[in-house]
PDB file as gemmi writes it, atoms N, CA and C in Angstrom:
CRYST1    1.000    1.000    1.000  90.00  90.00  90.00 P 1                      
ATOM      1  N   UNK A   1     -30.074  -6.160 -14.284  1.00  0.00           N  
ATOM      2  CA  UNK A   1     -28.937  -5.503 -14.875  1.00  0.00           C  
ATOM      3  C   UNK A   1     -28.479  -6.323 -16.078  1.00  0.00           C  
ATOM      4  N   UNK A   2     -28.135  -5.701 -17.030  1.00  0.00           N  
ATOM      5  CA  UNK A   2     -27.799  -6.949 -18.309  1.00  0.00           C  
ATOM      6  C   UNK A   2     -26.383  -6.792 -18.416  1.00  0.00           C  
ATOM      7  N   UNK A   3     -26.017  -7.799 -19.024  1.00  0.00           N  
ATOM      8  CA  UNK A   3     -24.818  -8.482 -18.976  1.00  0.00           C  
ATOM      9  C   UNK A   3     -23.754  -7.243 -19.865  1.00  0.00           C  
ATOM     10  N   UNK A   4     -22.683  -6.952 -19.489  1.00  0.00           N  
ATOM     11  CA  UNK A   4     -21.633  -6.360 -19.787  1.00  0.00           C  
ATOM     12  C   UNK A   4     -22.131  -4.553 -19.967  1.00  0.00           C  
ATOM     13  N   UNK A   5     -22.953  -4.347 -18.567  1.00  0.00           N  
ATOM     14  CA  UNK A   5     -23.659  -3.091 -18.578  1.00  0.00           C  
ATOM     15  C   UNK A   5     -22.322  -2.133 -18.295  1.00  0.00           C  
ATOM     16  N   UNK A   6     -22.570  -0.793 -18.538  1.00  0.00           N  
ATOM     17  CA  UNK A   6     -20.971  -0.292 -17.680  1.00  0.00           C  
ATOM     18  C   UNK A   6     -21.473   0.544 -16.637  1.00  0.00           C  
ATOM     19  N   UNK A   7     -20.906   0.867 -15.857  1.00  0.00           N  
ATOM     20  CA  UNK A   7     -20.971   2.291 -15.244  1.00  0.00           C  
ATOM     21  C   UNK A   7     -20.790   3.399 -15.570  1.00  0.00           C  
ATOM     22  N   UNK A   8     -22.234   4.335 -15.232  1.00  0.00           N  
ATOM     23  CA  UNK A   8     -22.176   4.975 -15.552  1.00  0.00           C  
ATOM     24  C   UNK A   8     -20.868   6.460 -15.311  1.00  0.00           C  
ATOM     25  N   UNK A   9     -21.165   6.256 -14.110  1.00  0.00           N  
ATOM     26  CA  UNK A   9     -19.707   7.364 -13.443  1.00  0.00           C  
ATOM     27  C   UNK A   9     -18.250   6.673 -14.272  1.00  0.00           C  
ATOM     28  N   UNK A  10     -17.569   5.497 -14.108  1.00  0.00           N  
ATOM     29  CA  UNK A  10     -16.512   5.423 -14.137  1.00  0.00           C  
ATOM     30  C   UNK A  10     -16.301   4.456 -15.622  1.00  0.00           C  
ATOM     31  N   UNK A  11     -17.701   4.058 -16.120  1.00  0.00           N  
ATOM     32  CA  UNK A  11     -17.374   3.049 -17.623  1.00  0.00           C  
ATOM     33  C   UNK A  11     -16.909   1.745 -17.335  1.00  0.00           C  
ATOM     34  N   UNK A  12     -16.620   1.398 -16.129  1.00  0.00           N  
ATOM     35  CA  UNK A  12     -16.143  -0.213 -15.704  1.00  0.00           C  
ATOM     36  C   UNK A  12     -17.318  -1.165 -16.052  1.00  0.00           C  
ATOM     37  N   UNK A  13     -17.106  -2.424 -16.339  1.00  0.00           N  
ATOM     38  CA  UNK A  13     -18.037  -3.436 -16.525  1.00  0.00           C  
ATOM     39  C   UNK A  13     -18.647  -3.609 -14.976  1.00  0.00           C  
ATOM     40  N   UNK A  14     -19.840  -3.472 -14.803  1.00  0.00           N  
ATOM     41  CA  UNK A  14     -20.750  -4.308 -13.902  1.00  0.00           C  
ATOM     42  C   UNK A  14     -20.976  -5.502 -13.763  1.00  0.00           C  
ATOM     43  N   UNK A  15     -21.000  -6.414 -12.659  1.00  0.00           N  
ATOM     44  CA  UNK A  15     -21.022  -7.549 -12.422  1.00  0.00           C  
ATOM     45  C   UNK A  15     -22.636  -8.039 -12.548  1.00  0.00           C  
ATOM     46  N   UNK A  16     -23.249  -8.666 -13.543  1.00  0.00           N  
ATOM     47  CA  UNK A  16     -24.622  -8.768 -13.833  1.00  0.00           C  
ATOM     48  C   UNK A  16     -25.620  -9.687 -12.669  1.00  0.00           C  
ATOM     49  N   UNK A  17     -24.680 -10.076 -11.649  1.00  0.00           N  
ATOM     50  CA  UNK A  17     -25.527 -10.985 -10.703  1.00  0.00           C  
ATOM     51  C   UNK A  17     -25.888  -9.956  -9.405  1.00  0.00           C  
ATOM     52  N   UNK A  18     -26.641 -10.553  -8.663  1.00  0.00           N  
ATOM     53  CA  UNK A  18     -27.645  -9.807  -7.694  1.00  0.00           C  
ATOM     54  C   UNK A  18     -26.410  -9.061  -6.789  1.00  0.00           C  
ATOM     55  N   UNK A  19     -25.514  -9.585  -6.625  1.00  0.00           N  
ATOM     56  CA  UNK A  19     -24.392  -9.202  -5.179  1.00  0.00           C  
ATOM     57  C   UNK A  19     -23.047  -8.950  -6.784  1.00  0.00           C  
ATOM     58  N   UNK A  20     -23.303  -7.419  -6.662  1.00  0.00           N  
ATOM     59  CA  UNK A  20     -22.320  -6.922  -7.723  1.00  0.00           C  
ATOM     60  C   UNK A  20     -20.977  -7.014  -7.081  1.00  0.00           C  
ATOM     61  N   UNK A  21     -19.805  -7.465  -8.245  1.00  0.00           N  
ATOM     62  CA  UNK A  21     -18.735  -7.172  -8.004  1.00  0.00           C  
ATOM     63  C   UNK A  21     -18.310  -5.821  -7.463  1.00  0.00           C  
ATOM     64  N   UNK A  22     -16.771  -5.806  -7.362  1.00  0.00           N  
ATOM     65  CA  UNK A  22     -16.206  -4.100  -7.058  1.00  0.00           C  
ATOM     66  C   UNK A  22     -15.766  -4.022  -8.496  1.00  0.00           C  
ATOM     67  N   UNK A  23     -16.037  -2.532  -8.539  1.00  0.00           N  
ATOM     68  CA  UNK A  23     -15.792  -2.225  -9.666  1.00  0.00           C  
ATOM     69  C   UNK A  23     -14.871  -0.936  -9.528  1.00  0.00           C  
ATOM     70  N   UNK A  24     -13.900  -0.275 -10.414  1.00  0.00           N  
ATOM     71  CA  UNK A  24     -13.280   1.036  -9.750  1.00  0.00           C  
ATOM     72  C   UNK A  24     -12.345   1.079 -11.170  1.00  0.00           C  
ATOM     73  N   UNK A  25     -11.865   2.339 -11.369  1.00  0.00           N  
ATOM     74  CA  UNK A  25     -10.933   2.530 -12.212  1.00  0.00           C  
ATOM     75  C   UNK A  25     -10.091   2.172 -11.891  1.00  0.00           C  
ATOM     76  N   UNK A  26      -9.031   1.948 -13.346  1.00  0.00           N  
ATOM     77  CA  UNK A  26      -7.532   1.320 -13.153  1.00  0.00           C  
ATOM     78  C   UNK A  26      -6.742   1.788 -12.386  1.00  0.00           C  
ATOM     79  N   UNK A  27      -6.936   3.038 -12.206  1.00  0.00           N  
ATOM     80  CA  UNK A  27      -6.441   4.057 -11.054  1.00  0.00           C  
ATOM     81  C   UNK A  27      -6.294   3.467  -9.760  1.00  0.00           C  
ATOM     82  N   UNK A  28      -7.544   3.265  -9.427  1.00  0.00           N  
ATOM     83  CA  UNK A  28      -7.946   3.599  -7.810  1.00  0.00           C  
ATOM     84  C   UNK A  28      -7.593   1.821  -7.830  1.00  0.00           C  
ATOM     85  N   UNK A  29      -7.839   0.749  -8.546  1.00  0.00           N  
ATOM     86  CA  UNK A  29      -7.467  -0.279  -8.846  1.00  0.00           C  
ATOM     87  C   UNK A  29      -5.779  -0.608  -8.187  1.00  0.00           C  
ATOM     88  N   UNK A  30      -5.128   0.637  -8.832  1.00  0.00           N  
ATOM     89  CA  UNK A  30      -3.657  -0.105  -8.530  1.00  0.00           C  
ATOM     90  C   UNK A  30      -3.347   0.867  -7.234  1.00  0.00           C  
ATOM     91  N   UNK A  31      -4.265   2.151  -6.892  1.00  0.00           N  
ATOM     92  CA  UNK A  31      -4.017   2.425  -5.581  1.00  0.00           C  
ATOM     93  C   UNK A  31      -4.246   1.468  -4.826  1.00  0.00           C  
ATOM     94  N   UNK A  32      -4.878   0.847  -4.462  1.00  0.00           N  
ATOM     95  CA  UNK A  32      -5.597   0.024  -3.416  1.00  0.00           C  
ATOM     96  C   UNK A  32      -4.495  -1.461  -3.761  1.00  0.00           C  
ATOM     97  N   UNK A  33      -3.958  -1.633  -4.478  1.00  0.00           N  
ATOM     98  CA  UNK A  33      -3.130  -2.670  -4.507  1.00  0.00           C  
ATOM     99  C   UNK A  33      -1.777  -2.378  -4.269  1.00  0.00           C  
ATOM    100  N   UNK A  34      -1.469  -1.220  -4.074  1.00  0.00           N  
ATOM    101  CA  UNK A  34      -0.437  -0.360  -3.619  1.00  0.00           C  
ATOM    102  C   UNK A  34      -0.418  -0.275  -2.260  1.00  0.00           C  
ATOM    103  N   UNK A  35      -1.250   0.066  -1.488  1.00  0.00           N  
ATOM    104  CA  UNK A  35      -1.485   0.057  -0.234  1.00  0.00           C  
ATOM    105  C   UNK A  35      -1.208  -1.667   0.111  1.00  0.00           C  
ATOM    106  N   UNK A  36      -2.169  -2.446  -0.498  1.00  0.00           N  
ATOM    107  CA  UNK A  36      -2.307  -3.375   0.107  1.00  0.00           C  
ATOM    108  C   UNK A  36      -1.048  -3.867   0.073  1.00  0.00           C  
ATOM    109  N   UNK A  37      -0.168  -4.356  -0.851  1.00  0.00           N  
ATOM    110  CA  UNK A  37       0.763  -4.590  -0.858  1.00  0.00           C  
ATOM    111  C   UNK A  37       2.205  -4.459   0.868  1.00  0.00           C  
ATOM    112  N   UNK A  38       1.968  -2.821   0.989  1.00  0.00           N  
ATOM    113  CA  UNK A  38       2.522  -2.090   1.893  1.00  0.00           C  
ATOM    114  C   UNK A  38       1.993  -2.893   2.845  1.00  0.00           C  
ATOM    115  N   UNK A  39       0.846  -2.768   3.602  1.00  0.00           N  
ATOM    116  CA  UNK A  39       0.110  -3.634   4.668  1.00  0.00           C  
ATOM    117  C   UNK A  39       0.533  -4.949   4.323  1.00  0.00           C  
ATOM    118  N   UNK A  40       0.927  -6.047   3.817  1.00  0.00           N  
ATOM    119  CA  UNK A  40       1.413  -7.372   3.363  1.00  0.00           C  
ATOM    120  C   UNK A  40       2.907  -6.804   3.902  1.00  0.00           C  
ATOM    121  N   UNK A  41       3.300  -5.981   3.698  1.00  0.00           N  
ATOM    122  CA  UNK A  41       4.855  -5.964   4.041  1.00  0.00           C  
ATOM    123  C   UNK A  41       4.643  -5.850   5.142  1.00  0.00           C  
ATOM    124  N   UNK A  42       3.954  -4.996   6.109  1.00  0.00           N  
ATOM    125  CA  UNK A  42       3.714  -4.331   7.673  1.00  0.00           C  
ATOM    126  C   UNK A  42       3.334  -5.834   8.156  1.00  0.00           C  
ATOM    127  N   UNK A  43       2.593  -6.110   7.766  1.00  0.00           N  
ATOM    128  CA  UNK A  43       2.233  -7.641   8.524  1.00  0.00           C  
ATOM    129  C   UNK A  43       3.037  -8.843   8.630  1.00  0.00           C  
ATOM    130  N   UNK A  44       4.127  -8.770   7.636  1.00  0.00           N  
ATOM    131  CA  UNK A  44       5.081  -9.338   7.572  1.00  0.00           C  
ATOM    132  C   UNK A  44       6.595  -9.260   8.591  1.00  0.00           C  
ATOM    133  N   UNK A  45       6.793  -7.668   8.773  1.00  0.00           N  
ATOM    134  CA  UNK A  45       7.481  -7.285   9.516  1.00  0.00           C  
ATOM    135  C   UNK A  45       6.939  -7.473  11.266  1.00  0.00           C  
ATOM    136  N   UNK A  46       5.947  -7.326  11.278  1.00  0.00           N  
ATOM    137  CA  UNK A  46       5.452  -7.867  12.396  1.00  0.00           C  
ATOM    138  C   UNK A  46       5.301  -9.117  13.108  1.00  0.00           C  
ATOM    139  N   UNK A  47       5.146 -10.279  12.474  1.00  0.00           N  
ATOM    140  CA  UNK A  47       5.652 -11.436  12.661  1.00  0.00           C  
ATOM    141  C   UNK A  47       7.379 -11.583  12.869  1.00  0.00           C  
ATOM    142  N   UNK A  48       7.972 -11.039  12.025  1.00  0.00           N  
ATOM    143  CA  UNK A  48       9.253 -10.903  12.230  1.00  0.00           C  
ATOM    144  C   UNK A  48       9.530 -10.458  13.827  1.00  0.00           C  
ATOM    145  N   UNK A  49       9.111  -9.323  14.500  1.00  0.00           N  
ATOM    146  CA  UNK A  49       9.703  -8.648  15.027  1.00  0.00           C  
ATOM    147  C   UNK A  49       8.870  -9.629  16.546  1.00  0.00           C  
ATOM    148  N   UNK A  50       7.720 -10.177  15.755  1.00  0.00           N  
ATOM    149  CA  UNK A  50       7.478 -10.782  17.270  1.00  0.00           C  
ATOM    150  C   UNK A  50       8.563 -12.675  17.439  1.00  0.00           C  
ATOM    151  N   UNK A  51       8.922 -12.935  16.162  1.00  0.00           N  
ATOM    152  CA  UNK A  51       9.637 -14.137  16.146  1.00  0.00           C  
ATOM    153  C   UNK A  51      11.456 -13.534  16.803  1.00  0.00           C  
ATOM    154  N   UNK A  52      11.776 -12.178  16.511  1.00  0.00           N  
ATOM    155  CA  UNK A  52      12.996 -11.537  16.830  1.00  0.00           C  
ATOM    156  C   UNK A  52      12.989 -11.233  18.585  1.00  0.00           C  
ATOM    157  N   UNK A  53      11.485 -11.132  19.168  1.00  0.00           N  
ATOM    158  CA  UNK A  53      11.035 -10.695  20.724  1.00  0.00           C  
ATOM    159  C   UNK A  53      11.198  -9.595  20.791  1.00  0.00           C  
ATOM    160  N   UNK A  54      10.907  -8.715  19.753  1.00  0.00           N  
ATOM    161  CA  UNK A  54      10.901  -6.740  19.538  1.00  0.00           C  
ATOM    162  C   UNK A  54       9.833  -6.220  21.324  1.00  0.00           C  
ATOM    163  N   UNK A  55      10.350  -5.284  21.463  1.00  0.00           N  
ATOM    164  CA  UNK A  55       9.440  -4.638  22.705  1.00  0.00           C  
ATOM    165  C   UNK A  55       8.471  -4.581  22.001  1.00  0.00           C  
ATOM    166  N   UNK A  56       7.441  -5.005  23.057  1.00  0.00           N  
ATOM    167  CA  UNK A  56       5.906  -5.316  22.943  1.00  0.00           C  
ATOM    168  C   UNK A  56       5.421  -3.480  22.298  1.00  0.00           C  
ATOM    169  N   UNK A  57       5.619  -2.939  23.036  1.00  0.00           N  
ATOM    170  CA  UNK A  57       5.484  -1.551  22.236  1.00  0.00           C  
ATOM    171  C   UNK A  57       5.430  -1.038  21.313  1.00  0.00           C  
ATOM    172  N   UNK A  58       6.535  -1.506  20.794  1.00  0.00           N  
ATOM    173  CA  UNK A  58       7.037  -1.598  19.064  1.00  0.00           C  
ATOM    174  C   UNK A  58       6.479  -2.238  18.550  1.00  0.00           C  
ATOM    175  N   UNK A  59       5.902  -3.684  18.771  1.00  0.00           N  
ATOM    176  CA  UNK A  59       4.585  -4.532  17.889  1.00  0.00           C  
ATOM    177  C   UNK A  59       3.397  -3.979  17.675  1.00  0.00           C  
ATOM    178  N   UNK A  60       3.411  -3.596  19.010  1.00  0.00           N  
ATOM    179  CA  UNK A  60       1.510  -2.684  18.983  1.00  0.00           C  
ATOM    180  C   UNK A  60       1.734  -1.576  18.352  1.00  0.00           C  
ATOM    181  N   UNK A  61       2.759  -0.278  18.206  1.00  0.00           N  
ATOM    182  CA  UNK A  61       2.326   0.364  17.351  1.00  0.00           C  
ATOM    183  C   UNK A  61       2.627  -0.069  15.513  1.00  0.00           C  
ATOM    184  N   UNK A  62       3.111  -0.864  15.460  1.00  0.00           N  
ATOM    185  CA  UNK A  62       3.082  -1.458  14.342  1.00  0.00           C  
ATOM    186  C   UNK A  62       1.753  -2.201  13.831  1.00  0.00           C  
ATOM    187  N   UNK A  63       0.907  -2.627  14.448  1.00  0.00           N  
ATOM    188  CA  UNK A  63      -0.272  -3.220  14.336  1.00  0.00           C  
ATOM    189  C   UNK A  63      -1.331  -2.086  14.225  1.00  0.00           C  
ATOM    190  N   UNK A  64      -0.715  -1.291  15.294  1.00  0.00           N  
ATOM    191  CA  UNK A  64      -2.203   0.407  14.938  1.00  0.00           C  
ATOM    192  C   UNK A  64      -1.768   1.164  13.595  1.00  0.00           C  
ATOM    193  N   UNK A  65      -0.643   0.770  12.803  1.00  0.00           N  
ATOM    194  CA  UNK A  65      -0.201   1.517  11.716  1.00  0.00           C  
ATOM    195  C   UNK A  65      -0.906  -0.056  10.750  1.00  0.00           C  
ATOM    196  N   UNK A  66      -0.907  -1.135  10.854  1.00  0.00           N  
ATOM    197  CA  UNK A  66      -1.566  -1.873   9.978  1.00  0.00           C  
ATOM    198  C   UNK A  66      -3.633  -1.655  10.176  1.00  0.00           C  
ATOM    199  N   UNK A  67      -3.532  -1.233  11.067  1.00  0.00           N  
ATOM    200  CA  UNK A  67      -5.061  -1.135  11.192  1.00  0.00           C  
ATOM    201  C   UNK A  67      -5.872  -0.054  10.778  1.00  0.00           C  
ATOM    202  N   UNK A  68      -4.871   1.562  10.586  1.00  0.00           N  
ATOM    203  CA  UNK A  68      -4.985   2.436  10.280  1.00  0.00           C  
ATOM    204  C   UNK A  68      -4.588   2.588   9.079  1.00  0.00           C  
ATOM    205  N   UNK A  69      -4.187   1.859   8.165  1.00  0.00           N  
ATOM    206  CA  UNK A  69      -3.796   1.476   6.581  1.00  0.00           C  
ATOM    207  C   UNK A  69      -4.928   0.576   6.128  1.00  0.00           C  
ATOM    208  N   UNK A  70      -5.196  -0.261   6.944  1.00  0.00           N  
ATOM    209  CA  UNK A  70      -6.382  -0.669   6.319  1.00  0.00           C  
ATOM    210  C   UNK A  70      -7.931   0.021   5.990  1.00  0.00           C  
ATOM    211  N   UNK A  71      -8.058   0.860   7.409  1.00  0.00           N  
ATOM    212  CA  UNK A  71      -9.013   1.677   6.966  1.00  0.00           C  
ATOM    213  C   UNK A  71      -8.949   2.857   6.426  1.00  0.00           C  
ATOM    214  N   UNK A  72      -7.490   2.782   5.620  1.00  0.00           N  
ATOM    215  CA  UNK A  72      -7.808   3.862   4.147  1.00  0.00           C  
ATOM    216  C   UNK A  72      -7.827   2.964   2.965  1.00  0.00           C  
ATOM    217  N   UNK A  73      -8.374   1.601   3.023  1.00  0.00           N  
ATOM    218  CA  UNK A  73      -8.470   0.549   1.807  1.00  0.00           C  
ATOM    219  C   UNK A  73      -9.722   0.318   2.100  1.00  0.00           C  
ATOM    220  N   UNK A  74     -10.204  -0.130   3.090  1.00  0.00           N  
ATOM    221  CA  UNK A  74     -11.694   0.214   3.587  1.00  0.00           C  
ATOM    222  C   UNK A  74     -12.651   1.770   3.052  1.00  0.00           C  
ATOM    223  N   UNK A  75     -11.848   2.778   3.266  1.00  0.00           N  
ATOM    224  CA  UNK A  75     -12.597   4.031   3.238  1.00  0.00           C  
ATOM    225  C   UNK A  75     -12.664   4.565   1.526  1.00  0.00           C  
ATOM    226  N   UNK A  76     -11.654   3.565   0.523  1.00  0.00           N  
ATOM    227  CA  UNK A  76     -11.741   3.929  -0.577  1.00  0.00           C  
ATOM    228  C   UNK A  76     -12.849   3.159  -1.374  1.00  0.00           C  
ATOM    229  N   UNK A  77     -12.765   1.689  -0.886  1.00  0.00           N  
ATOM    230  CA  UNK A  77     -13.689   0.900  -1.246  1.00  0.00           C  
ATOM    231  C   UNK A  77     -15.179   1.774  -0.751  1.00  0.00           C  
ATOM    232  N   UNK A  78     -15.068   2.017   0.084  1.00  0.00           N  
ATOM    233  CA  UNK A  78     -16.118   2.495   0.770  1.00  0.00           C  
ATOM    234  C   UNK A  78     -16.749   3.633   0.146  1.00  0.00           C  
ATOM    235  N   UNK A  79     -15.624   4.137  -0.527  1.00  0.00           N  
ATOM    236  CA  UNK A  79     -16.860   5.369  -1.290  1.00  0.00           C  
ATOM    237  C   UNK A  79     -16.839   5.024  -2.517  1.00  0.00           C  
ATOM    238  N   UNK A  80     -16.128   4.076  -3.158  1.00  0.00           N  
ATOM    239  CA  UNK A  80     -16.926   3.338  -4.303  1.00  0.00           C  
ATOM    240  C   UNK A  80     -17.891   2.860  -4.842  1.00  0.00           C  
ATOM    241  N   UNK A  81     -18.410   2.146  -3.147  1.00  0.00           N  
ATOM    242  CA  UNK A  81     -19.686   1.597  -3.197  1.00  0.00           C  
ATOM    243  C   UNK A  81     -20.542   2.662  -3.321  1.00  0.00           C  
ATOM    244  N   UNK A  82     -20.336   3.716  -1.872  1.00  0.00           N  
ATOM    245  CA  UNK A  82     -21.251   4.652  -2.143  1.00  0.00           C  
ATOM    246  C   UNK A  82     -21.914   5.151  -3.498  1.00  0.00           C  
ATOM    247  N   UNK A  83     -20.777   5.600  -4.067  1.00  0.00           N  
ATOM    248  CA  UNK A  83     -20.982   6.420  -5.505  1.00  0.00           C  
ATOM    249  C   UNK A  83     -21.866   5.629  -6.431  1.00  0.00           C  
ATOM    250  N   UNK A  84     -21.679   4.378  -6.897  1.00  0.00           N  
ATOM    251  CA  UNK A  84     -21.998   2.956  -7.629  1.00  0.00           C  
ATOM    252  C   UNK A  84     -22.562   2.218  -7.075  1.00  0.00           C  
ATOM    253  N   UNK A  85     -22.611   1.473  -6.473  1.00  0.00           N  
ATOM    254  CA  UNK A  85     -23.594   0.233  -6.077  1.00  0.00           C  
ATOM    255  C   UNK A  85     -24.693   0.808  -5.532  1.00  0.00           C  
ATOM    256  N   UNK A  86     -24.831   1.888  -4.540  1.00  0.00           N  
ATOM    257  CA  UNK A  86     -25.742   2.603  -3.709  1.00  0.00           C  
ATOM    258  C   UNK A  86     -26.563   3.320  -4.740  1.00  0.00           C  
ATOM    259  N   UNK A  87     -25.567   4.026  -5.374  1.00  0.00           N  
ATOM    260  CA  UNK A  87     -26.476   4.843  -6.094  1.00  0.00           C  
ATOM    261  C   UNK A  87     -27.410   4.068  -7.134  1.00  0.00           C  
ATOM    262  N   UNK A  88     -26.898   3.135  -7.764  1.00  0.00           N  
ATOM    263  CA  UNK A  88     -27.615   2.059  -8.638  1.00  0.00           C  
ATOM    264  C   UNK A  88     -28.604   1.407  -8.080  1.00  0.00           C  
ATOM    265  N   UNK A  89     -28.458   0.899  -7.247  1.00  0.00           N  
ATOM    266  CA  UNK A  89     -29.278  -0.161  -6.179  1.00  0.00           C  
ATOM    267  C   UNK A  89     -30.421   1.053  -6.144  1.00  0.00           C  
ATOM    268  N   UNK A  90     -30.387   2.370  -5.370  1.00  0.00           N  
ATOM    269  CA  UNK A  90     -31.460   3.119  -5.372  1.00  0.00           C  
ATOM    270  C   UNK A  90     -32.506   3.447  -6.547  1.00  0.00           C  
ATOM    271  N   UNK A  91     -31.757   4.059  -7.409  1.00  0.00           N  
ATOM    272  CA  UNK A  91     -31.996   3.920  -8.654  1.00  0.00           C  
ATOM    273  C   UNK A  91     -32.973   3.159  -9.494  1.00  0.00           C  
ATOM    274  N   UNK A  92     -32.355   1.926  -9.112  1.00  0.00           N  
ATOM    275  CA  UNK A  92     -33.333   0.898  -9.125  1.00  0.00           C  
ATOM    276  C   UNK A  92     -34.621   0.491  -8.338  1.00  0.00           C  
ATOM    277  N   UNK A  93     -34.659   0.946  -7.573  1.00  0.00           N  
ATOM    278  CA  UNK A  93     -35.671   1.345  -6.688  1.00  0.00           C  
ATOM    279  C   UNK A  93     -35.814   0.243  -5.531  1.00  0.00           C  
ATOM    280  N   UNK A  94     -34.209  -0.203  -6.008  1.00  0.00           N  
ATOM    281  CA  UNK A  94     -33.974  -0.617  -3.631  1.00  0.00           C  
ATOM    282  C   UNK A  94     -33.392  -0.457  -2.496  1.00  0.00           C  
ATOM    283  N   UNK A  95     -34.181   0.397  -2.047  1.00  0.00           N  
ATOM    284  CA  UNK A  95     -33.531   1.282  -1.563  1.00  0.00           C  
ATOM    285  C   UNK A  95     -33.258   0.844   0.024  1.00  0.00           C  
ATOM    286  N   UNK A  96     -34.429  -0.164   0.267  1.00  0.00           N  
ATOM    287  CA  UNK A  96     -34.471  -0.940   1.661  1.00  0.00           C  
ATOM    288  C   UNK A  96     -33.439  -1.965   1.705  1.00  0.00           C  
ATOM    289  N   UNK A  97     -33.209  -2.223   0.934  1.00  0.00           N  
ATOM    290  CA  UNK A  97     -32.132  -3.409   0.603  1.00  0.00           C  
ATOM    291  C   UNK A  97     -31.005  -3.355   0.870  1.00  0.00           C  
ATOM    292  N   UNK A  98     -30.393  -2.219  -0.339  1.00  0.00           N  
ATOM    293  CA  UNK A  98     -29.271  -1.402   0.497  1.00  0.00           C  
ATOM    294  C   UNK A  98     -28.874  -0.531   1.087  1.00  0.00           C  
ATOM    295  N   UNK A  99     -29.619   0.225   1.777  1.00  0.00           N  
ATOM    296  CA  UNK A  99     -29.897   0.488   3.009  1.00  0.00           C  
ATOM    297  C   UNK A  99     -29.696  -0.131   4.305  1.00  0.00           C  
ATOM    298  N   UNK A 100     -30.309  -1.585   4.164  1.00  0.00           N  
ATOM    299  CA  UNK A 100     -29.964  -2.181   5.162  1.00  0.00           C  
ATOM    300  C   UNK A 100     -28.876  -3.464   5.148  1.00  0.00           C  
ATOM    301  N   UNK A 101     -28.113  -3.509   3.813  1.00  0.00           N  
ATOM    302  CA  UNK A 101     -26.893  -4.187   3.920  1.00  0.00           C  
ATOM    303  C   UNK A 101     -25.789  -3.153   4.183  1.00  0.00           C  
ATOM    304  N   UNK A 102     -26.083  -1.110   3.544  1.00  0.00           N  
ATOM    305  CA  UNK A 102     -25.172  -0.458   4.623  1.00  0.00           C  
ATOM    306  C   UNK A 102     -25.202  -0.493   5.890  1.00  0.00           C  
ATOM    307  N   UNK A 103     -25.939  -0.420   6.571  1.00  0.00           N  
ATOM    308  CA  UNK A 103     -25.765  -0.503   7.516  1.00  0.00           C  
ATOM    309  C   UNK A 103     -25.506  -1.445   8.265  1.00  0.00           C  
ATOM    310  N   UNK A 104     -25.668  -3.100   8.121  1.00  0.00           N  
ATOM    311  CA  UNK A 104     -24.830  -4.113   8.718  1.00  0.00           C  
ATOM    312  C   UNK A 104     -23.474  -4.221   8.063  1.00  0.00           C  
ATOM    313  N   UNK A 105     -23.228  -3.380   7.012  1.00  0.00           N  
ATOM    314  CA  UNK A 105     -21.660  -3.545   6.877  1.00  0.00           C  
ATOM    315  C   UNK A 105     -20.698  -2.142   7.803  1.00  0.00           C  
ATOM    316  N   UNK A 106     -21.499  -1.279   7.921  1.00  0.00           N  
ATOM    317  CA  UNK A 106     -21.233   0.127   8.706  1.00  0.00           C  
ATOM    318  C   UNK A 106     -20.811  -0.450   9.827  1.00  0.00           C  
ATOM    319  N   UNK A 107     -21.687  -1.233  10.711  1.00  0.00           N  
ATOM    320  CA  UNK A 107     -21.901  -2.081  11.837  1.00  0.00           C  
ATOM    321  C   UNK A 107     -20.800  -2.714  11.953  1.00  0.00           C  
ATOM    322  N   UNK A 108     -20.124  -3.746  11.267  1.00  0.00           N  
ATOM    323  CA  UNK A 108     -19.119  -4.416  11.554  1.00  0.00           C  
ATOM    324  C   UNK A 108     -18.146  -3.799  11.064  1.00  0.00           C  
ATOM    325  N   UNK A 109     -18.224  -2.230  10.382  1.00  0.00           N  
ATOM    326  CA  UNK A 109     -16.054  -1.632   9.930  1.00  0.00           C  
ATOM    327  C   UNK A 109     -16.331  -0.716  11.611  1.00  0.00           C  
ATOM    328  N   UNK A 110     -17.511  -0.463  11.641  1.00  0.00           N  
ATOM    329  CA  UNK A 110     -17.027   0.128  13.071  1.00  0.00           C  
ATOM    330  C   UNK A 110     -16.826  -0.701  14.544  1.00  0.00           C  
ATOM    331  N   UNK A 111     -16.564  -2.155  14.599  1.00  0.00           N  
ATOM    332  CA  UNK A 111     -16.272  -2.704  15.188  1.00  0.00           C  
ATOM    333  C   UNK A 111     -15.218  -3.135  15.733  1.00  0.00           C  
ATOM    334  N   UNK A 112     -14.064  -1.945  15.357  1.00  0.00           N  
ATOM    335  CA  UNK A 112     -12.747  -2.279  15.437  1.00  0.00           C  
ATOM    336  C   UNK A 112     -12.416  -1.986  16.299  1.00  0.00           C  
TER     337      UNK A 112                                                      
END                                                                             
């Protein structure tokens, strides 16, 4: 890949080394830092509420609302790659490669 290649779908700079950066529009960029942010607050409040001795109830569903926020930061990244790295990587004609780094990363988001 040569140096300051773009993408094709979205025009972002590509990361020219073997294990590409993320790449994503400014968009989806400050979505995902939007979220994350929110989850930084949820995780925050949660420590709180276990330093306050909140019913155990109230922690755990606070933790299934941080876990279920994460995998819509997971599922966006996730079709980023798809679209871009996958499709490139194939493209390129490796298809065994990533192929089989999806699927040990498939492997461990469904490990939750």
């Amino acid at each position: 890949m040569e140096k300051n290649e773009k993408c094709s779908s979205c025009s972002n700079l590509k990361c020219n080394s073997e294990k590409k950066g993320y790449y994503c529009t400014t968009e989806i960029k400050k979505k995902l830092k939007t979220r994350l942010n929110r989850i930084e607050g949820q995780v925050k409040g949660i420590s709180n509420m276990i330093e306050k001795d909140a019913y155990c109830d109230d922690i755990l569903n606070q933790i299934s609302s941080v876990r279920a926020a994460l995998g819509g930061v997971s599922k966006l990244i996730l079709e980023g790659h798809l679209k871009h790295c996958v499709v490139d990587d194939i493209k390129a004609g490796k298809e065994e490669k990533i192929i089989e780094e999806l699927i040990h990363t498939l492997d461990k988001m469904l490990k939750l």
